[in-house]
N, C-alpha and C positions, 0 to 999 in steps of 0.2 A: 504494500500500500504506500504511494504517494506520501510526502508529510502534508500537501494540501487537501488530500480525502480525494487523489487519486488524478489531480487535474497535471497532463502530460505538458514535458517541454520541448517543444518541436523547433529545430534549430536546422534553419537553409543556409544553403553556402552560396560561397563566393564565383565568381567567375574567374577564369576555366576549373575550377575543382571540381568535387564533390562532396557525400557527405562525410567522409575521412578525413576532411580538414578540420571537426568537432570530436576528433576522436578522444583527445585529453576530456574535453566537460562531458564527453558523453560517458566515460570508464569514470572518475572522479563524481560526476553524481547520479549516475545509475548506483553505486558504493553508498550514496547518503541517502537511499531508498527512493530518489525521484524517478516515475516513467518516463523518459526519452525519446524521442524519435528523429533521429537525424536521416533525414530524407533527402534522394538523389534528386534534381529537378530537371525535366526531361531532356536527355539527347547525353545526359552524365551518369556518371557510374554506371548501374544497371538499369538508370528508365531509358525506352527507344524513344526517339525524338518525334516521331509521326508525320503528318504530313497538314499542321495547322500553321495559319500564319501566322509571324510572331506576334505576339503579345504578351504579354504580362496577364493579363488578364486570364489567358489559357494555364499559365502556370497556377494562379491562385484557385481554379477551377479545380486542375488536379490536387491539389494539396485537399483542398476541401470534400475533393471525391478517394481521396487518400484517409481523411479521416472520416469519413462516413462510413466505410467496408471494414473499420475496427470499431466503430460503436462511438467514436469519440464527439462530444458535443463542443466544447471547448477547452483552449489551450494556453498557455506560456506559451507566445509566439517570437523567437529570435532569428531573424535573419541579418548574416553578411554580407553588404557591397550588394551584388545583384540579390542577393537573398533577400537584402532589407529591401529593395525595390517590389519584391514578389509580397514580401509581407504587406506591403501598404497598397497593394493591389487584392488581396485579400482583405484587406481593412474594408473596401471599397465595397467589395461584390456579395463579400460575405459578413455584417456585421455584425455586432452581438457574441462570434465566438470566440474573441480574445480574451485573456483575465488579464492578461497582462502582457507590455510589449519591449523589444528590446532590439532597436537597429542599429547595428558596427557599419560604420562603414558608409554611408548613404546619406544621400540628401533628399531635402520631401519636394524640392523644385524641381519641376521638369528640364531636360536640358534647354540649352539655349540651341537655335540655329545652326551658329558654327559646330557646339559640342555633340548634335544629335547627326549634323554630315561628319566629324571626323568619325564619329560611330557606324555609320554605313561604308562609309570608304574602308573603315580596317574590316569591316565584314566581307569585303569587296573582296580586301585584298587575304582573308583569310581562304578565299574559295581558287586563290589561285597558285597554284604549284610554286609559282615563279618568286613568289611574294610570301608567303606562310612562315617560310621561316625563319627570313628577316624580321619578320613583325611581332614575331614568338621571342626571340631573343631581342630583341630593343624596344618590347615593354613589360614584358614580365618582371624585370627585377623594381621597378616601380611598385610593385604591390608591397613590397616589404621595404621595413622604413633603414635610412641609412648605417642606422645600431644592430637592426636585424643583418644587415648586407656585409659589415664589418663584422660582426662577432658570432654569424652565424653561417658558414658560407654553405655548409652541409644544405640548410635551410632551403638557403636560394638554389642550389643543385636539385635539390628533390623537388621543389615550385618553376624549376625551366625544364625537369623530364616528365613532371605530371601535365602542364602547359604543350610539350610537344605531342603529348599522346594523346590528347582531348582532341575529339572528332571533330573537324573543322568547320565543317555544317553546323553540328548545334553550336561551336562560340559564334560563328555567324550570325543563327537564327537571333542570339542571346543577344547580341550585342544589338539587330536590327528591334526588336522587343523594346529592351530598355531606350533606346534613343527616340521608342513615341510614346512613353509612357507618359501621362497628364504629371500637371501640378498636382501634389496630393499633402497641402497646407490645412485644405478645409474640411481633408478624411483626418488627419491628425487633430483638429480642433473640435471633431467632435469625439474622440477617441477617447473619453474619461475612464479611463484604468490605469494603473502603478506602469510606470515608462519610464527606460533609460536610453538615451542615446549616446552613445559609444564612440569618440575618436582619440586616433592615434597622434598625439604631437607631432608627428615623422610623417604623417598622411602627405603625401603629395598627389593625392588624386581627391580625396573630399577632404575641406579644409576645417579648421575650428571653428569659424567662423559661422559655415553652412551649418553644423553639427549642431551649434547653439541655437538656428533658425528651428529648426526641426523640433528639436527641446521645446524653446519658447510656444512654438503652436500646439503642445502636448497637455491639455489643461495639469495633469501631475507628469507632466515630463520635467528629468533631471539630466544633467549633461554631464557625463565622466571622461575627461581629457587621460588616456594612457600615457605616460612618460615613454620613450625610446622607441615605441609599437608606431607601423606606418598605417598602411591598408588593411592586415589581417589580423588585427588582436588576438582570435582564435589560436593560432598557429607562434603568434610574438607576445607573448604576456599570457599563455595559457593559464596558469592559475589567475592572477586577476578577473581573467573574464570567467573562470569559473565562478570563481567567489561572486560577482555580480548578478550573473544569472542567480545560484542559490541565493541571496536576498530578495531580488525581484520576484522570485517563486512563496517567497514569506511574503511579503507583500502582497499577492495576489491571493493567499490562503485568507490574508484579512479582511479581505473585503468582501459584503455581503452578496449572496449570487443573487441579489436582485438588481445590482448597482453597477454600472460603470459597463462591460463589456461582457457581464455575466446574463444579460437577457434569454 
């Protein structure tokens, strides 16, 4: 049994990973009795990617058709980077089954112009022989912040062979997805549940800045800045982000399942 009376912690990942990049919180608090579910989001790990067109919206469908074929009503919802993009697309479609939320990594504005074409052009260029694997190796080591790239090199080795094996279709489909995803300021303002949003000082792809947006529109959202962590807290400050989620899961245990996201 759960210490909440059983309410699961569903944790999406980053892009290109899967759900082996939560492997630390998922072994650490599976350990403190919490239900887990770190799920592959499709075209990763073990889901096939199918033949729908990108969207976010189709991932938050699966999730949600994910947790209906185990009985589950609502969740601990944590996603990283594109994870947290799927979560707030889930906030959207599907309301009422969050207790509590928790985004690494992301920001709730839509891209801008420029950043939603350079996100189609690397989709572009992920589809093409000639181009994949330049574009593999000169931006994968960005995801992890310069402390991690310095004192971890093992790190970035195992995030530039996991990045080369990932099927070039789905980071495409992914990246085409995230680059039309709406604003989602005013799915977060109505979002009244225990929230943390998540950034790494080292981010150089979402900023503190953004990070503190996303917060402020969360009526209980609170903003944890990681020291030395870039893009993937997960994977660079693993106990931290354990210790967080297990808080936010106390949090979520206090609050009455008539209130806030327990509808």
């Amino acid at each position: 049994m759960s210490p909440s009376g059983g309410t699961p912690i569903v944790l999406l990942h980053a892009l290109p990973l899967d759900s082996s990049m939560w492997r630390a919180q998922t072994q650490a608090l599976t350990a403190r009795g919490h239900t887990v579910l770190a799920l592959d989001q499709r075209g990763f790990g073990q889901e096939p990617l199918g033949s729908s067109p990108p969207s976010l919206d189709v991932v938050a469908d699966d999730l949600a058709a994910a947790l209906d074929r185990r009985g589950i009503g609502h969740v601990v919802l944590a996603g990283c980077s594109m994870g947290g993009y799927a979560a707030m697309a889930f906030l959207r479609r599907h309301p009422g089954r969050v207790r509590a939320l928790a985004l690494l990594s992301a920001r709730a504005t839509a891209d801008s112009p420029e950043a939603a074409s350079r996100r189609r052009a690397f989709a572009d260029g992920m589809e093409g022989d000639a181009t994949r694997d330049r574009l593999v190796e000169a931006t994968t080591p960005a995801l992890l912040g310069a402390t991690s790239r310095g004192r971890h090199p093992t790190m970035l080795a195992g995030l530039l062979a996991t990045a080369r094996t990932a099927g070039p279709e789905a980071v495409a489909w992914a990246q085409r997805a995230i680059a039309s995803r709406p604003d989602s300021l005013e799915v977060l303002r109505a979002t009244d549940v225990p929230a943390l949003v998540v950034v790494g000082d080292e981010d150089e792809l979402v900023s503190v800045a953004e990070g503190r947006a996303a917060a402020e529109a969360l009526p209980r959202g609170t903003l944890v800045v990681l020291p030395g962590a870039g893009h993937l807290p997960p994977l660079e400050a693993p106990g931290p982000t354990t210790e967080l989620l297990a808080a936010l899961h106390e949090d979520a245990a206090a609050v009455p399942r008539t209130a806030g996201g327990g509808r």
